[in-house]
N, C-alpha and C positions, 0 to 999 in steps of 0.2 A: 354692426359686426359682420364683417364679411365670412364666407365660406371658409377663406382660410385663415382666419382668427381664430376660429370654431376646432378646437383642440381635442385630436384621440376622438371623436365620434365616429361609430359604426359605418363601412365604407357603407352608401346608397346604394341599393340594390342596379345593377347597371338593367336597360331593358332586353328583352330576349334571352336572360339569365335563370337559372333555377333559383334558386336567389328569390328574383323577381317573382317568380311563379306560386313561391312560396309564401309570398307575401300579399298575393292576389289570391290564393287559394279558397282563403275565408269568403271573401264575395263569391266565390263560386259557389261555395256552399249554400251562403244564404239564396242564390238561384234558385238552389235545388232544393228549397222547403225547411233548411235547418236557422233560417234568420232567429224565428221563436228560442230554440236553441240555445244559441250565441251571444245572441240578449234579453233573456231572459234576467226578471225582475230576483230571482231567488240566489241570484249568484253575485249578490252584493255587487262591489266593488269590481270585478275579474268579469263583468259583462262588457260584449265590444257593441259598438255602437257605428251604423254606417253615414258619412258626411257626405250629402251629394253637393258639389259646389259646380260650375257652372264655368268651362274649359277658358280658359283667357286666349286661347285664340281658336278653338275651334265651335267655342260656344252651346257647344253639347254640354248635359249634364254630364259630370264625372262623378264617380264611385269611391268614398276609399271607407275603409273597416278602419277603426282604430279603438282601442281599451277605452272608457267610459272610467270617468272620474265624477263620483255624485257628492255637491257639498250642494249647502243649501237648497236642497231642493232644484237643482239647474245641473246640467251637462258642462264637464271641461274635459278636454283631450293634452295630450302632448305631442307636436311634432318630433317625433325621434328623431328626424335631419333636418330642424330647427327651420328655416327658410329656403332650405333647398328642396321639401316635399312639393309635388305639384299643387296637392290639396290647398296648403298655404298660400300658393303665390296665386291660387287662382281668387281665395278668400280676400288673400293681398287690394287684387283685382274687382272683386266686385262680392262683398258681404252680406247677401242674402244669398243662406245656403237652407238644406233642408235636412235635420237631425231624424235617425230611427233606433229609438235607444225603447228597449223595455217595454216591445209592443207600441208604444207612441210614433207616433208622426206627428212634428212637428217644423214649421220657418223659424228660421233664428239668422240674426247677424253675429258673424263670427269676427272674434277681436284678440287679440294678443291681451294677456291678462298682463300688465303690467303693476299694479297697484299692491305695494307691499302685503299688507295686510290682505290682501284677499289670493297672493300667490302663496302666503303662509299658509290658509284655510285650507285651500286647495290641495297643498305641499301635507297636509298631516292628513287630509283624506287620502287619499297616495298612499300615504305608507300607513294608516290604517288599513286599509285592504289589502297591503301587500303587493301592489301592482301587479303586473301580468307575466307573463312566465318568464320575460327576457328583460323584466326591470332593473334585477342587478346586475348583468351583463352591459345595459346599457349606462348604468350610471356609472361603473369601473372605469366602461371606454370615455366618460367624461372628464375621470379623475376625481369624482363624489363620490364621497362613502356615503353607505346606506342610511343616516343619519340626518333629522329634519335642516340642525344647526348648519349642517358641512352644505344640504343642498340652497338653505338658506343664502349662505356665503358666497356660492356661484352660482347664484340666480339666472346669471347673464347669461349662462352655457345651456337653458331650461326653458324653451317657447312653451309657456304654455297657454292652452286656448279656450277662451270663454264662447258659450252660446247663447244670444239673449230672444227669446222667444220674440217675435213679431207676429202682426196682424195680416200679413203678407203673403203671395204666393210665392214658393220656391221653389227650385227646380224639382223635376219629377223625382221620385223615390225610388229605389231599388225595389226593383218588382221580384217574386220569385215566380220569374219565368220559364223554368227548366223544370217544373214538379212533372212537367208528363213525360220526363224521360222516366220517373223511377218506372210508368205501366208499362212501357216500352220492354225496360229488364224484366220487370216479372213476366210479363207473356215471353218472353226468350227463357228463362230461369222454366218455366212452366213448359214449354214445347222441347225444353233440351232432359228435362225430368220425367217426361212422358216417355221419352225415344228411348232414353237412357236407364 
């Protein structure tokens, strides 16, 4: 199914857009020491979880945040722009990525969940947890009602992505690199409260 088969889905964030910004946000955060956070194990299902996969052409690890789907004990995501995220294509590309879901680190090869019965499993852990704050905004723009049977029915319009744990190294992890800006602010917060 090409891009434009792919019916009413949310425009792709264009880059250099606020948009975009807002949707890189979250990795920024985990930068900045909030990863624990974000994905944290006590927030069920509505934990996000960061996929570093491995740039198709620039060969760099790349970074993306995406909602955390737990069914059998194993990590699945959603492409919300189906084959057109870079995450994907680069997965597409070369499938040893490396999962941080819930304090874990862990390799995995990442795969398009095609198999009825396990997009079903997947499909009712979903909507057990209620997916994440923009689940039914995004399934309207697909033309799915909130409902396992309807998302059932247009399975096709729904990439969803399986992570199979491997023995493997995979690309580096999101580090949270940026924790020594917060002492930065407090000695500024501290020398403008003394003055002040």
């Amino acid at each position: 199914m090409s891009d434009k088969d792919h019916p009413g889905s949310m425009a792709y964030p264009s880059k250099r857009t606020l948009n975009r910004f807002i949707y890189k946000l979250p990795l920024l955060l985990w930068r900045l020491g909030f990863g624990s956070l974000l994905s944290h194990p006590a927030r069920d299902g509505k934990r996000m979880m960061v996929i570093t996969t491995i740039g198709r052409k620039s060969k760099l690890p790349r970074h993306t945040m995406v909602s955390n789907i737990r069914y059998d004990q194993k990590d699945y995501a959603i492409s919300g722009w189906w084959h057109r995220s870079d995450w994907v294509k680069n997965f597409i590309n070369d499938p040893l990525v490396t999962v941080q879901s819930g304090g874990r680190i862990y390799s995995a090869y990442a795969r398009r969940v095609e198999d009825i019965n396990e997009i079903r499993a997947v499909a009712q852990a979903l909507f057990d947890s209620g997916g994440d704050s923009h689940f039914s905004d995004w399934l309207a723009s697909l033309g799915i009602e909130e409902n396992l049977d309807e998302l059932m029915e247009k399975r096709d319009l729904v990439y969803f992505v399986g992570f199979d744990q491997v023995d493997r190294k995979g690309p580096a992890p999101l580090r949270s690199d940026l924790v020594w800006v917060w002492g930065i602010l407090i000695f500024l917060i501290s020398i403008i409260w003394l003055f002040v």
